[in-house]
VOTORFI-898953 format. One record per residue (C-alpha): residue number from 1; residue in one letter; x, y, z. Coordinates in steps of 0.1 Angstrom, whole numbers, plus 5000, padded with zeros to 4 digits. Example, Ala and Ser with C-alpha at 12.3 -4.5 7.8 and 13.67 -1.06 7.14 Angstrom:
2
(1; A; (5123; 4955; 5078));
(2; S; (5137; 4989; 5071));
***
This chain:
190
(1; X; (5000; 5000; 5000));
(2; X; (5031; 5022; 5008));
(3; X; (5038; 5021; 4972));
(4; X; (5008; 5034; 4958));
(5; X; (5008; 5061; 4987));
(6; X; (5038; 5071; 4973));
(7; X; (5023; 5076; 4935));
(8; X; (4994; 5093; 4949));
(9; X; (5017; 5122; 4961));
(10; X; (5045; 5120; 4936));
(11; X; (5036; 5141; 4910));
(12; X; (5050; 5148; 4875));
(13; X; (5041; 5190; 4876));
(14; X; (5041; 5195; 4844));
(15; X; (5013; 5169; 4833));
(16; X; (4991; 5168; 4860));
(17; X; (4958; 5170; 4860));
(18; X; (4926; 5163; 4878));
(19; X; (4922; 5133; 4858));
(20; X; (4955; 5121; 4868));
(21; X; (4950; 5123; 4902));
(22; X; (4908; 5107; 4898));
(23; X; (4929; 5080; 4886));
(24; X; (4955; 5076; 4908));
(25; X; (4932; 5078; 4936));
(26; X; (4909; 5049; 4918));
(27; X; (4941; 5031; 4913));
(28; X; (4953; 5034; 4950));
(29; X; (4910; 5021; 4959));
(30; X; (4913; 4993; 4930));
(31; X; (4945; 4975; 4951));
(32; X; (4930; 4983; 4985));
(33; X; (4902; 4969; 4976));
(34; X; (4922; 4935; 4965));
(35; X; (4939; 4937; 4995));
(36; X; (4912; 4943; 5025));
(37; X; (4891; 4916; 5006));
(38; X; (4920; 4891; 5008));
(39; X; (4923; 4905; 5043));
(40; X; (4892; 4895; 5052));
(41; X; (4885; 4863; 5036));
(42; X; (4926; 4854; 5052));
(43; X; (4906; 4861; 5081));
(44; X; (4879; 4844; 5087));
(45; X; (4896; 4812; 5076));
(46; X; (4922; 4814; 5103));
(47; X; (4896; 4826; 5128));
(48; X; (4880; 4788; 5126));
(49; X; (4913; 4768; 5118));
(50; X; (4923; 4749; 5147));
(51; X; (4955; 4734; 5136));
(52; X; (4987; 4743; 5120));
(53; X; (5008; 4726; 5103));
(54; X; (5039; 4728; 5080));
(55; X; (5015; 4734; 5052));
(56; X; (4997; 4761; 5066));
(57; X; (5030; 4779; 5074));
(58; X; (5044; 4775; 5042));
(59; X; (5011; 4786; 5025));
(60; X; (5010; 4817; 5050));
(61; X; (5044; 4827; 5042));
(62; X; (5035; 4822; 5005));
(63; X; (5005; 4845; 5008));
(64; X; (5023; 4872; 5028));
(65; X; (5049; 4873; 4996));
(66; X; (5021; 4876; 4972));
(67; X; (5002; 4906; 4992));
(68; X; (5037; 4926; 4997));
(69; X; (5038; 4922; 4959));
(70; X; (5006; 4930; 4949));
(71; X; (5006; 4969; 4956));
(72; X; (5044; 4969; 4932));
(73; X; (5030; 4949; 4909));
(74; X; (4998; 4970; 4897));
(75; X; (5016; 5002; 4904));
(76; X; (5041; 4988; 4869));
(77; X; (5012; 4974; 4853));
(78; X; (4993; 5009; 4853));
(79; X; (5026; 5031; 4855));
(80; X; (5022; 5054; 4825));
(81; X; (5058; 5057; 4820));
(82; X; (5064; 5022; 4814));
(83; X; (5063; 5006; 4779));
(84; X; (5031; 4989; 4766));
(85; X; (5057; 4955; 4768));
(86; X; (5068; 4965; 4805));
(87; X; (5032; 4969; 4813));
(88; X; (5021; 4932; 4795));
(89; X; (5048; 4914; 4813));
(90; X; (5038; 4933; 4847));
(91; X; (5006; 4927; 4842));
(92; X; (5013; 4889; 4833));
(93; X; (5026; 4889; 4864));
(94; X; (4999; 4902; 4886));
(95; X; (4974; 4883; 4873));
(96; X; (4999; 4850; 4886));
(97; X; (5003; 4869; 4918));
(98; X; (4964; 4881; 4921));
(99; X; (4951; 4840; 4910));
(100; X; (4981; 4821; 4933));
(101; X; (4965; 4847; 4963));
(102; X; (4931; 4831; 4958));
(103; X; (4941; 4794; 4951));
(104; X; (4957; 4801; 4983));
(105; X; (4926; 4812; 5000));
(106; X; (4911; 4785; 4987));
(107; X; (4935; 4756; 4999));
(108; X; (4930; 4772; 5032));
(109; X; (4888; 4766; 5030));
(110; X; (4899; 4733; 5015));
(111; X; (4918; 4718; 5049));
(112; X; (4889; 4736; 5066));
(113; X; (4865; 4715; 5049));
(114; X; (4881; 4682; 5051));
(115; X; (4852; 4660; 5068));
(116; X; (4881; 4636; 5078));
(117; X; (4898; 4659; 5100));
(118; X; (4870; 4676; 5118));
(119; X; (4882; 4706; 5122));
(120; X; (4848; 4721; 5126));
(121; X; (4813; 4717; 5129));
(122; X; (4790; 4703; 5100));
(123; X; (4776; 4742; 5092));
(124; X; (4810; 4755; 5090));
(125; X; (4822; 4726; 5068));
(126; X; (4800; 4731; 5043));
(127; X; (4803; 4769; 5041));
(128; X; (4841; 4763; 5033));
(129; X; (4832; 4739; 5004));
(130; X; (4814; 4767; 4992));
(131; X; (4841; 4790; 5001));
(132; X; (4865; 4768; 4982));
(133; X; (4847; 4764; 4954));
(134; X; (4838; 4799; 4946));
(135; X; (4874; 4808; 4950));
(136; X; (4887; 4780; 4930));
(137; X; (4859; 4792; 4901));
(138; X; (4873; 4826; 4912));
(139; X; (4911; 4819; 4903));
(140; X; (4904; 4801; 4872));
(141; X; (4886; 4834; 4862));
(142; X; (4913; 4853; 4869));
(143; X; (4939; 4831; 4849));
(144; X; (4916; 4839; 4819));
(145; X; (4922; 4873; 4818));
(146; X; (4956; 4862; 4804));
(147; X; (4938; 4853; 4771));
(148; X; (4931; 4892; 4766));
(149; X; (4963; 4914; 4752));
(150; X; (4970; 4939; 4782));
(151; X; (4959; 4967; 4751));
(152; X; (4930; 4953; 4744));
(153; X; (4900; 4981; 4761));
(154; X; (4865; 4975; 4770));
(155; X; (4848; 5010; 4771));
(156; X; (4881; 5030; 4777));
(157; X; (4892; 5005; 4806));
(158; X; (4915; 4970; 4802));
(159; X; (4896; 4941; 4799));
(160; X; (4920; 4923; 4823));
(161; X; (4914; 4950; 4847));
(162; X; (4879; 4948; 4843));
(163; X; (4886; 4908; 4847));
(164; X; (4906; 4911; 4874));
(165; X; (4878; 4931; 4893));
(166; X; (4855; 4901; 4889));
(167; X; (4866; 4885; 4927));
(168; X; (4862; 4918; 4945));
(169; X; (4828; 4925; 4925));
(170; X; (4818; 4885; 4937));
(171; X; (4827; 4886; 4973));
(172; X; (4812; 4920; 4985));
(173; X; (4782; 4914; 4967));
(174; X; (4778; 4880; 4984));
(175; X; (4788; 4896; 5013));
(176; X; (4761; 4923; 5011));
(177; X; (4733; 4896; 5002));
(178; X; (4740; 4880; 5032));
(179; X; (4743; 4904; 5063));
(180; X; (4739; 4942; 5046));
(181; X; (4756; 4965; 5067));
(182; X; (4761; 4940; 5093));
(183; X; (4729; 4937; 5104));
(184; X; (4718; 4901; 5110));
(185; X; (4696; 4880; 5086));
(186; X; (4661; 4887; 5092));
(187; X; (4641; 4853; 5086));
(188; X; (4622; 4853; 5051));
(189; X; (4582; 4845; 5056));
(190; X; (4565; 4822; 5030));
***
């Protein structure tokens, strides 16, 4: 996050605008939103796992690599003074970083879920199947984005940004369907 602090007050004087900084700012949002998400999802996983193994630490240490790079990775991909072929190979890149982050996510739902091990109760077992699945869905999603040329634009915007948005779109909206502003589930009446 430090690093797209930093573009968010390093300025070029000469050529900036207010559309510069809109974008920097949506930039800066786009990556926290990636982030907080991941946060949050990292979260409630851990909150429930009882265990952990060499796996888990491996695959924590893994996912703590892949965050730190996130933030450097998207700041090359959308730097505008890097080459179209700088910002294909960084943006190559971040999508590997951004789908290995949720195929993470999603081993961690995985162990979780394993009826075997009984980690947890039946409810929460079958909430991180779902869990595991969406995200594996969710990863495969992201690893299409590589089909589309990091030029190619969809109503002025990349299509692999707009691909890459797909996970953050999914998991607040589910989020928001299920508990709205936090507020618990009110029962629905036949």
């Amino acid at each position: 996050m430090s690093i797209g602090a930093i573009s968010l007050v390093i300025t070029n004087s000469q050529s900036s605008s207010a559309s510069d900084i809109n974008r920097n700012i949506l930039q800066f949002l786009f990556v926290f939103l990636i982030l907080i998400t991941s946060w949050i999802i990292y979260t409630s996983d851990m909150s429930v796992l009882p265990i952990e193994t060499r796996l888990i630490t491996f695959l924590n240490i893994i996912l703590l690599i892949l965050v730190a790079l996130t933030p450097y990775l998207f700041d090359q991909v959308v730097s505008t003074f890097n080459s179209l072929n700088v910002q294909e190979y960084a943006s190559v890149l971040f999508t590997v970083d951004l789908a290995a982050s949720l195929l993470i996510l999603a081993i961690f739902a995985h162990i979780i879920a394993q009826e075997e091990e009984h980690l947890v109760d039946d409810e929460i077992m079958i909430r991180m199947r779902r869990i595991r699945n969406t995200l594996s869905i969710l990863t495969l999603i992201v690893l299409v984005s590589l089909v589309a040329p990091w030029d190619w634009l969809f109503l002025g915007v990349h299509v692999r940004l707009l691909i890459w948005s797909v996970p953050i779109i999914s998991f607040w909206v589910n989020r928001m369907r299920r508990s709205p502003f936090g507020l618990p589930r009110t029962p629905q009446n036949p």
